[in-house]
PAROMI-574821 format. One record per residue (C-alpha): residue in one letter; x, y, z. Coordinates in steps of 0.1 Angstrom, whole numbers. Each point is the difference from the previous one (the first is absolute). Layout:
<rs>
lodren|X|Y|Z
a|X|Y|Z
...
</rs>
This chain:
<rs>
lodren|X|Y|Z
x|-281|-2441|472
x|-15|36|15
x|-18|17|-29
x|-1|37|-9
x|-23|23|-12
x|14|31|-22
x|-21|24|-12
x|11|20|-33
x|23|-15|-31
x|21|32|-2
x|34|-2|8
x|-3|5|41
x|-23|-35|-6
x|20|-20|-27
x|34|6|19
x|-18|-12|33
x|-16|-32|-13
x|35|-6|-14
x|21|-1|28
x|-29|-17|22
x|-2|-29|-29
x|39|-2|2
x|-4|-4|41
x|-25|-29|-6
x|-32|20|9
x|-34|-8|-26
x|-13|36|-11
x|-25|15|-23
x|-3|38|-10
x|-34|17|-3
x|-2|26|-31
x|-25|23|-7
x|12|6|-34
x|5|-26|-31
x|41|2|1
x|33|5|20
x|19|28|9
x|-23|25|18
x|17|32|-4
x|21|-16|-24
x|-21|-1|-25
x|-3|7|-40
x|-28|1|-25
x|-5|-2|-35
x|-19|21|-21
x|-6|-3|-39
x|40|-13|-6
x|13|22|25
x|13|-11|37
x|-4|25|27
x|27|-4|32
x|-17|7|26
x|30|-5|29
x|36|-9|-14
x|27|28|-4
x|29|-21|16
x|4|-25|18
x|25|2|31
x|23|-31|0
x|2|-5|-33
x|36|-12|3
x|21|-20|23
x|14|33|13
x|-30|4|23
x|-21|-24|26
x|-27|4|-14
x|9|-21|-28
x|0|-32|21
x|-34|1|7
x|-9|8|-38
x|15|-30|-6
x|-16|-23|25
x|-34|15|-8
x|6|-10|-37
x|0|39|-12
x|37|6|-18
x|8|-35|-17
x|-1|7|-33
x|-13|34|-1
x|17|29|-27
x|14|30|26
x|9|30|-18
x|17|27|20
x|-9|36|-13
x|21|31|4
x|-32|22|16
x|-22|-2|21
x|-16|35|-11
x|0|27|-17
x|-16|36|12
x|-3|24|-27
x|-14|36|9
x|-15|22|-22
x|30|25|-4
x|19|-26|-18
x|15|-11|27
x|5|-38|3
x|12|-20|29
x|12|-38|-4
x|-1|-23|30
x|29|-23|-10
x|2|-36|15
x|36|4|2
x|9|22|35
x|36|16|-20
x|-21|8|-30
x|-33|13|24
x|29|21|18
x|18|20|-29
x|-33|0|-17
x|-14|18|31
x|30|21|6
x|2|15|-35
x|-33|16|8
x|1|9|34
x|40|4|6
x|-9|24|37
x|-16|-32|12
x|29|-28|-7
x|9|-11|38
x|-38|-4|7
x|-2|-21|-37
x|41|-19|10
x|-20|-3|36
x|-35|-18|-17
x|19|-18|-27
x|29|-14|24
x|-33|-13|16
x|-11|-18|-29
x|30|-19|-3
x|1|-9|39
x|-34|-15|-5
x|8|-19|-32
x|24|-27|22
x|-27|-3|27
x|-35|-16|-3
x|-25|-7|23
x|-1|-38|21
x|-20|-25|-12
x|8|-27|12
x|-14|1|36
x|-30|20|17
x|12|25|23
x|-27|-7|26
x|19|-33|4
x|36|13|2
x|20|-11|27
x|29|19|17
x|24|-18|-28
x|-23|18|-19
x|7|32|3
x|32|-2|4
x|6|-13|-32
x|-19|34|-16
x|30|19|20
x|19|-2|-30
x|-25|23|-21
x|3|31|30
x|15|24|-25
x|-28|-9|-23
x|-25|7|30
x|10|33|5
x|-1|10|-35
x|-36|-16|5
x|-12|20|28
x|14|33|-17
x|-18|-3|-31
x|-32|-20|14
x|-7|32|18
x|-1|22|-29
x|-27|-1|-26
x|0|4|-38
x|-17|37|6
x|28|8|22
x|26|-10|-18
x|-13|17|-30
x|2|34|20
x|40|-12|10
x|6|10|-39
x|10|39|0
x|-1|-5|-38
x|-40|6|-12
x|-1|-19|-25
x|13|-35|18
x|-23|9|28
x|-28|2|-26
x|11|-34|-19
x|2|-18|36
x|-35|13|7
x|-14|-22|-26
x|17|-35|20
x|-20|-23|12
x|-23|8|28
x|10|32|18
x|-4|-19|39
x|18|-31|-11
x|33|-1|22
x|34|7|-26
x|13|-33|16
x|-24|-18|-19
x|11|19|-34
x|38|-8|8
x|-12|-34|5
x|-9|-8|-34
x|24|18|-17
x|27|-14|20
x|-14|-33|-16
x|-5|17|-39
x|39|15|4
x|12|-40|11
x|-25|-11|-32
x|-21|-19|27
x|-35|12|-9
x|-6|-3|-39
x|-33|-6|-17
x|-7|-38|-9
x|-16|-4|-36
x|-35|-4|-1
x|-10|21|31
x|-23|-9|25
x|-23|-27|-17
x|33|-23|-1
x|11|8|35
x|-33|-10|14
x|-4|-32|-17
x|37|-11|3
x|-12|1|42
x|-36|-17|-8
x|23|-28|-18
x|18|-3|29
x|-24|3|20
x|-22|-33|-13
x|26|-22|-6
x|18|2|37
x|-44|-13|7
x|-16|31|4
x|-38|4|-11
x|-13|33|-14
x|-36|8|0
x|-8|31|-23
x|-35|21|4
x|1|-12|35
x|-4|35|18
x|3|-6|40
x|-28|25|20
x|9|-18|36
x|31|-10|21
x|-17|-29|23
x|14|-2|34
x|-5|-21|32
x|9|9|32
x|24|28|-10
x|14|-26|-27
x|-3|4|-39
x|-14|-32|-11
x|-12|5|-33
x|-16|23|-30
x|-31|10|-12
x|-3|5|-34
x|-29|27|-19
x|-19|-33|-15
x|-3|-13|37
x|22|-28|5
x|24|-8|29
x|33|-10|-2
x|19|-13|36
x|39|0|-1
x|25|2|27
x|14|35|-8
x|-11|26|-17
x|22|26|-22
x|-15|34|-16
x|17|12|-29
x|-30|19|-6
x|-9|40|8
x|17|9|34
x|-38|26|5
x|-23|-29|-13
x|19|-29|19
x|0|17|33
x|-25|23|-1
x|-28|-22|-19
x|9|-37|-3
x|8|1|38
x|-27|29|1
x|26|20|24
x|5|-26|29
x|37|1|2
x|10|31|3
x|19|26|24
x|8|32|-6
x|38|0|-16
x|-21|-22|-31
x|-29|30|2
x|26|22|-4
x|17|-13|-30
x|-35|3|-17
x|-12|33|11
x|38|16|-3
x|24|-16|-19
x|2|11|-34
x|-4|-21|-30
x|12|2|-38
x|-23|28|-19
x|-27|-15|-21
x|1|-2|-38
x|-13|3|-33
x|22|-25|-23
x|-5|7|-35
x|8|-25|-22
x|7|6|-42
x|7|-24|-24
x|18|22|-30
x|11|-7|-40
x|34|9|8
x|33|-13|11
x|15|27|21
x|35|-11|-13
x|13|36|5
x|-7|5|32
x|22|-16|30
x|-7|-29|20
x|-10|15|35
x|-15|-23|31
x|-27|23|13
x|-4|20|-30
x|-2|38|-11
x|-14|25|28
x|-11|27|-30
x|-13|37|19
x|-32|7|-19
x|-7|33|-16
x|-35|-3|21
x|-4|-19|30
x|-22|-33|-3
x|-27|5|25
x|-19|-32|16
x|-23|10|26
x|7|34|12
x|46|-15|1
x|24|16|-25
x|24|-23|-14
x|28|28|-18
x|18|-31|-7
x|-7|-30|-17
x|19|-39|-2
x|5|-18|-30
x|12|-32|-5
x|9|-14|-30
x|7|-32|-5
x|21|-2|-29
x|22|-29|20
x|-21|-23|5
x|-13|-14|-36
x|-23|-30|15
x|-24|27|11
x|-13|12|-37
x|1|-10|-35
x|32|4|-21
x|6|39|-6
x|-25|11|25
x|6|11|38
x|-24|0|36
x|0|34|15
x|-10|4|33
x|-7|31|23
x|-3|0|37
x|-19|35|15
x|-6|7|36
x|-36|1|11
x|-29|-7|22
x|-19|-29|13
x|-29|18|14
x|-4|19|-36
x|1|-31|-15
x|-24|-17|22
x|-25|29|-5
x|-5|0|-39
x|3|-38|1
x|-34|6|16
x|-10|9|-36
x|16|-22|-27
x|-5|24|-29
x|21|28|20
x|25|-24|10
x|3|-10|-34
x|-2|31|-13
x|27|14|22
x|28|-30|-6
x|-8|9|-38
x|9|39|6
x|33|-14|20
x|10|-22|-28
x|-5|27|-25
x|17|27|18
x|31|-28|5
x|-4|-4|-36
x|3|36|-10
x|31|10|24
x|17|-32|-12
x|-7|13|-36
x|19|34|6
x|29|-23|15
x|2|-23|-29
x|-21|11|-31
x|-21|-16|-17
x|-7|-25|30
x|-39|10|7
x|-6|-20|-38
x|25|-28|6
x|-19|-9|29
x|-18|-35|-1
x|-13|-6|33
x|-7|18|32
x|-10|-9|36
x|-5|12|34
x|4|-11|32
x|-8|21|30
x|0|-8|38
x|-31|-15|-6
x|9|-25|-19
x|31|-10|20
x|-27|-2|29
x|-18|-25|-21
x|26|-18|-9
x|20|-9|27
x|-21|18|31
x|30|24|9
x|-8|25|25
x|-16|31|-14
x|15|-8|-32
x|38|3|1
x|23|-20|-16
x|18|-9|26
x|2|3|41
x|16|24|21
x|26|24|-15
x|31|-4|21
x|4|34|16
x|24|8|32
x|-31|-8|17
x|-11|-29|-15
x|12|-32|23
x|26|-21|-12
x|-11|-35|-18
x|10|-16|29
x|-19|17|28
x|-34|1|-17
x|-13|-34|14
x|-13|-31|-23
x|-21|-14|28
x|-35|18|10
x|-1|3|39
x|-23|-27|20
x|3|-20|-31
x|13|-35|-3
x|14|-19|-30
x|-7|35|-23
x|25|17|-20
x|5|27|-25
x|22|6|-30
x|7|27|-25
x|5|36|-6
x|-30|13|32
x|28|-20|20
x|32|9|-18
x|3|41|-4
x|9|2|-40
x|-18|-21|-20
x|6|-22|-31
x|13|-31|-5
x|27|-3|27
x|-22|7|28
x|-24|-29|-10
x|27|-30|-2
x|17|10|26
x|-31|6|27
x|-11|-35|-17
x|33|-12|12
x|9|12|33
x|-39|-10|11
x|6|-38|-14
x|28|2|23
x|-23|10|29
x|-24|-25|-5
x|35|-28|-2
x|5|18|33
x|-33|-4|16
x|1|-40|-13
x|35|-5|12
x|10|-11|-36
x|34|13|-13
x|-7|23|-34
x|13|-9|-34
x|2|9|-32
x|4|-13|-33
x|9|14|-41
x|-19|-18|-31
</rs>
């Protein structure tokens, strides 16, 4: 039996030493950190549970393919999926409020009654959403092993593939200026990353209008345990606290890891699910490179940097409606972090989820655009960095007040997280959140490569190989790179359901 070596438990890792224990390999993940679920991740603080990832989760039904391998990673049996009518709300600071239904005939009129100049552009978009809601991505098999039967099997989706290469080419910031209408063009100004391509957009809410990506109950914390169950009882091992500094290779050949305490550990293969930066750049200290990979890094854009604020608050929120990403409120006064002006700010409430606080109080969570580099600076000096989260917290506090009175004394519990601490955390590349943002530059998931160049029996998984992030890029690169690895071994790959 060839052993494998994985490095990181987050969801790139756990869906990879699945699929390798259920095609008879013996594996073991390296973690630096003392539980599952990387990116995917909650904490608690005094009652409270603060999400750190979770919004939805695509393939939360039958409907979609991803669902399948939800199932065989141990993810959707027996989890609670509620399907909410929003995904989020922009409300200016004329009054003007704009709701971003889940439904594409109720997004539509809602979108028409207040920009009626722009309905074919809006009949165009929305006609998109419900192309996209009867096609998903393929799962099942790694496009760097399709055959000719292959791809002429994805013929049947070449109406679908136009529709892709139209709106793949168009950003969110471009299709915001579309919108002769100024307040729609300001609403769609305040989606998502500006860059991100509007295919990726129509993608999940093709998936929200076909109630294929609702939230599962208990967030993030149960979705990263559900894999580590999974995980351990297909004959995985988990070590946690076991950071790997070293990639060991022989003869152009990864053989092995080197862990920060010292200690070797041979295998047959190895698999990062680790930093893409750190992996190639410092655990192979550069080696296997050319310059397509040095050009990801030193042009390819990635997901901005944030400051997550997290507020535990005395209050049920009953009144206000259930909504995915949560409120995006214009402030009176812009929030300033480091020199940036954030006129807007997110807030999510999560008055659906009831596992996450006591009875008859609500997590609140807000998510502002900002700075590694400033970060890194006043970390430098903890009583400024400290000092500074504090003054972000408060000022969240305050605008949130002004929203919903009588918040700033309801409030029980606060906490900051800035790109610092998602550095610390989980080593992510100058602090994002996730990888690449999937711009009409950005390669396609399956052209960026999940092999190094000059390097035997090394692969890579997760969102620095798979444009998008979140937890669909991390089982499915742990998939398709299993079935490489069956590949190189001549065995046939399998899969199995609990």
């Amino acid at each position: 039996m060839k052993s494998v070596t994985i490095i990181g438990a987050g969801i790139g890792g756990l869906a990879t030493g699945c699929y390798l224990q259920m095609n008879g390999y013996d594996t073991q993940i390296f973690e630096m950190h003392d539980k599952p679920g990387g990116l995917c991740t909650a904490w608690e603080r005094k009652g409270y549970t603060i999400d750190g990832c979770i919004q939805w989760l695509i393939g939360s039904s039958p409907n979609n393919e991803f669902y399948k391998l939800w199932q065989e990673l141990g993810i959707i049996q027996g989890k609670q999926i509620i399907n909410l009518d929003e995904l989020m709300r922009v409300e200016t600071s004329d009054g003007k409020v704009f709701d971003f239904f889940t439904n594409a005939d109720r997004l539509e009129q809602h979108m028409k009654e207040i920009a009626p100049e722009d309905a074919d552009f809006i009949g165009e978009f929305t006609g998109a959403i419900r192309r996209f809601s009867n096609f998903s991505m393929a799962v099942d098999k790694n496009p760097e092993l399709f055959t000719i039967l292959d791809y002429l099997r994805m013929a049947k989706f070449a109406s679908t593939m136009r529709s892709f290469k139209k709106w793949s080419k168009m950003t969110l910031s471009e299709m915001a200026q579309r919108f002769k209408n100024p307040a729609m063009r300001k609403f769609w100004q305040q989606i998502w990353e500006p860059n991100m391509s509007t295919f990726n957009l129509l993608m999940s809410l093709g998936a929200l209008h076909s109630k294929s990506a609702g939230y599962p109950i208990g967030g993030s914390n149960e979705i990263a345990r559900s894999v580590e169950a999974r995980y351990i009882k297909l004959g995985g091992k988990i070590n946690y606290k076991k950071k790997v500094n070293e990639i060991l290779t022989e003869n152009n050949r990864a053989i092995g890891v080197k862990l920060g305490d010292g200690t070797e550990h041979k295998t047959d293969y190895v698999v990062s699910a680790a930093d893409g930066y750190e992996t190639i750049f410092e655990m192979l200290d550069g080696k296997y490179v050319n310059d397509k990979i040095r050009g990801y890094y030193d042009q390819l854009p990635v997901f901005t940097p944030i400051v997550y604020v997290g507020l535990g608050v005395n209050r049920s929120f009953d009144n206000v409606p259930k909504i995915i990403s949560g409120i995006k409120l214009e402030l009176e006064k812009p929030l300033v972090i480091g020199g940036k002006e954030n006129k807007f700010l997110m807030v999510r409430i999560y008055n659906y989820d009831p596992t996450l606080a006591p009875q008859g109080k609500t997590v609140l969570t807000s998510t502002i655009d900002s700075s590694y580099p400033y970060w890194e600076g006043l970390r430098k000096d903890m009583k400024l960095y400290n000092q500074e989260k504090e003054r972000v917290a408060n000022e969240v506090i305050s605008a949130l007040d002004r929203r919903f009175p009588g918040l700033a004394k309801q409030v029980e519990m606060q906490d900051v997280a800035t790109p610092i601490t998602y550095y610390r955390y989980t080593g992510n590349w100058q602090g994002t959140y996730e990888g690449w943002v999937p711009t009409p530059n950005t390669p396609p998931t399956f052209v960026m490569n999940k092999t190094l160049p000059g390097l035997e029996n090394f692969y890579m998984v997760g969102q620095w190989v798979m444009p998008g992030g979140g937890l669909p890029t991390g089982a499915i690169s742990g998939r398709w790179v299993t079935q490489m690895i069956c590949k190189k071994d001549d065995k046939k790959f399998v899969t199995s359901k609990p």
